[in-house]
C-alpha positions as CSV (number, residue, x, y, z in Angstrom):
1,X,-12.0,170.3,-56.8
2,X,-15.7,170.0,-57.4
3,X,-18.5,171.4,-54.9
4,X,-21.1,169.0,-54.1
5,X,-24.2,169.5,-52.1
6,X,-25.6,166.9,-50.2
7,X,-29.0,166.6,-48.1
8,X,-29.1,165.4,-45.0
9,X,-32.5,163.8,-43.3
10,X,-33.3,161.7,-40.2
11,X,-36.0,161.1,-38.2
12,X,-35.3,157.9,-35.5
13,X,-33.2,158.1,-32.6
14,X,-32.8,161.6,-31.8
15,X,-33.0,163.2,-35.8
16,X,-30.9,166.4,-34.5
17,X,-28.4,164.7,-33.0
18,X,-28.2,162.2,-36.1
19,X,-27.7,165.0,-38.7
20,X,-25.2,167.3,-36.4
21,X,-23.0,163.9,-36.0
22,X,-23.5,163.3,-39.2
23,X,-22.3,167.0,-40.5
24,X,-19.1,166.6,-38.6
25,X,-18.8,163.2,-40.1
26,X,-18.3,164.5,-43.8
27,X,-15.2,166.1,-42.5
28,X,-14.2,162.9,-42.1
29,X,-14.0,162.1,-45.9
30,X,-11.2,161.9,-47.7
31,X,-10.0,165.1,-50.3
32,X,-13.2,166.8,-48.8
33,X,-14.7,169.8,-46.6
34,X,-17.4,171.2,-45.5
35,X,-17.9,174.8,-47.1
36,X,-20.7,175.7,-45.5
37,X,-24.0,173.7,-43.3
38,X,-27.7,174.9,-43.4
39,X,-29.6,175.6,-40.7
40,X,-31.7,172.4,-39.4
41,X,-35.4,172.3,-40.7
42,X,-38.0,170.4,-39.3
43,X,-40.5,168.8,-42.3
44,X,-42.8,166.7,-42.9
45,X,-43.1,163.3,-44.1
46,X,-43.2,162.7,-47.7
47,X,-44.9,159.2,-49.4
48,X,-45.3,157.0,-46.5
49,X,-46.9,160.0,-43.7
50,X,-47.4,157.3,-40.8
51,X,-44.0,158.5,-39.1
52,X,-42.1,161.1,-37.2
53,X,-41.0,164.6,-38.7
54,X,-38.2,165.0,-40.2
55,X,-34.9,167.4,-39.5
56,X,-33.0,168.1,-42.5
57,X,-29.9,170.1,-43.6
58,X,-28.1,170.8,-46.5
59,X,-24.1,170.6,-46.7
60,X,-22.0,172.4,-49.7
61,X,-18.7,170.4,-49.9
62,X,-15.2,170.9,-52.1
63,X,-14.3,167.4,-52.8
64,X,-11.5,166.2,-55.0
65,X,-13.5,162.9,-55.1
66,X,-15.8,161.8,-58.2
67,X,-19.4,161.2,-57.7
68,X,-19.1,157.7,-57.3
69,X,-16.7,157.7,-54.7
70,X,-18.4,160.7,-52.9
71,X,-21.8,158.3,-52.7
72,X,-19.5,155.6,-51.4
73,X,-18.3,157.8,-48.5
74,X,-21.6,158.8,-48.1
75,X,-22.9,155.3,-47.8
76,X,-20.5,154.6,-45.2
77,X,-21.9,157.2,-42.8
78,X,-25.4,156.1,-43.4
79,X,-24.3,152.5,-42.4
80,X,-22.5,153.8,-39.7
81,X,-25.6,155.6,-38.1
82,X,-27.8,152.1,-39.1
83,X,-29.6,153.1,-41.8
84,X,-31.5,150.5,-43.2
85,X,-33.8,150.5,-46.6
86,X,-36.8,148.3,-45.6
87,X,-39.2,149.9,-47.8
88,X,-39.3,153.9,-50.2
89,X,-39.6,156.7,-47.9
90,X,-39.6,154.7,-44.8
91,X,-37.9,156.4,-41.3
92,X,-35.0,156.5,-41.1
93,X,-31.6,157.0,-39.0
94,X,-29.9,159.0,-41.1
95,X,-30.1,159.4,-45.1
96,X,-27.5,161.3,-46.9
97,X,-28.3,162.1,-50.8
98,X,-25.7,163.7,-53.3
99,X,-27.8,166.3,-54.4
100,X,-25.7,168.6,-56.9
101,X,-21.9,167.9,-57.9
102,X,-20.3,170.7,-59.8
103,X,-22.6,171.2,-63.1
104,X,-22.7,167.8,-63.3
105,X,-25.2,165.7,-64.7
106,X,-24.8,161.7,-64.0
107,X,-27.4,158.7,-64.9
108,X,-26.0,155.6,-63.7
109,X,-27.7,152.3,-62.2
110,X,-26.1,153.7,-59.2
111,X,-26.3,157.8,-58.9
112,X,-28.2,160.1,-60.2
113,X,-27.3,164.0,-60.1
114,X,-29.1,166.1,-59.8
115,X,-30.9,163.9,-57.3
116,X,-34.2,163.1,-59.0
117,X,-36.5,164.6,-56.8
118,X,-34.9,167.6,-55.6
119,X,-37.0,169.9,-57.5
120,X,-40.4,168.8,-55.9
121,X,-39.2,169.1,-52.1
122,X,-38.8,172.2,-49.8
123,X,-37.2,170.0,-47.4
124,X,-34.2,170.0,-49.7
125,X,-34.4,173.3,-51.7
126,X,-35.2,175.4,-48.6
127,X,-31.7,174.6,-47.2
128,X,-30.0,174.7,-50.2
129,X,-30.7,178.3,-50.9
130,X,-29.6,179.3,-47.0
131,X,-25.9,178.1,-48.3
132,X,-26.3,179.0,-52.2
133,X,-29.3,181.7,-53.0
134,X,-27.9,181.7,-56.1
135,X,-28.0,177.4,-57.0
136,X,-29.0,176.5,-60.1
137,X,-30.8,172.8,-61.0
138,X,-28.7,171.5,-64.2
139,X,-31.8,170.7,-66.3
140,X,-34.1,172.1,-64.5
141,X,-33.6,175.6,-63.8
142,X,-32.7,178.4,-60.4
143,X,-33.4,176.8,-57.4
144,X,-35.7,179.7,-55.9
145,X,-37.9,178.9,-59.1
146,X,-38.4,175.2,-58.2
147,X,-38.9,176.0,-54.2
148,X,-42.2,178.5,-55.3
149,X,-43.3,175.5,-56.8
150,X,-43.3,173.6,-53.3
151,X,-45.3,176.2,-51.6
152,X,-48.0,174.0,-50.4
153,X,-44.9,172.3,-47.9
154,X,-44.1,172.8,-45.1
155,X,-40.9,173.4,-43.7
156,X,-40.1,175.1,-40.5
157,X,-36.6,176.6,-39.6
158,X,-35.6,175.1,-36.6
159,X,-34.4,177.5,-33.5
């Protein structure tokens, strides 16, 4: 069994109520729970700013699924919830990242792990460290390190 953290984010059709179904919906997948769920934080847009907030969360999972199969699953749920990829960081119904799995580090056309970005956005590091204070960035270094390097961002706890 590996754990995996994924990042949850949506801002159309009721964002809240997107990532809650959405968190119940990984229990769904197959050789896979939920360890633990972040809080929900309210954020920003990032890139394209002409659009709603954002809620996010961050999910730890034990999954006896590879990467590739885990993005597959996760895939599934987005499509589910109609995500659709008109255009980079455009709004969205629900978008579902593979953040960390295990130690791993992955480079495919497909995946990449650590998700590429994950080091330059609160959104994502802010809930991470609720679950795991203690995560660790393969490549890049402790995760409470990267997050005071996002302290210009704001991301508010949500009640």
């Amino acid at each position: 069994m590996t754990l995996a953290y994924v990042g949850l984010g949506a801002n159309l059709r009721e964002p809240g109520r997107q990532v809650a179904l959405a968190l119940h919906e990984l229990e769904g997948i197959a050789h896979t729970r939920v360890v633990k769920a972040s809080s929900l934080y309210s954020s920003a847009p990032v890139g394209y700013a002409s659009q709603p907030p954002f809620v996010n969360a961050v999910a730890e999972l034990e999954t006896g699924l590879d990467a590739a199969q885990l993005l597959q699953e996760l895939q599934a749920i987005e499509a589910r919830h109609g995500r659709s990829r008109s255009f980079a960081n455009a709004p969205r119904t629900l978008d579902l990242d593979l953040l960390l799995f295990g130690q791993s580090i992955i480079e495919t056309a497909q995946l990449a792990v650590p998700h590429p970005r994950m080091h330059e956005r609160a959104f994502v590091l802010k809930p991470l460290l609720e679950i795991a204070p203690g995560a660790i960035v393969p490549g890049r270094g402790p995760a409470q390190g990267l997050l005071e390097g996002c302290a210009g961002q704001a991301v508010e706890r949500m009640a």
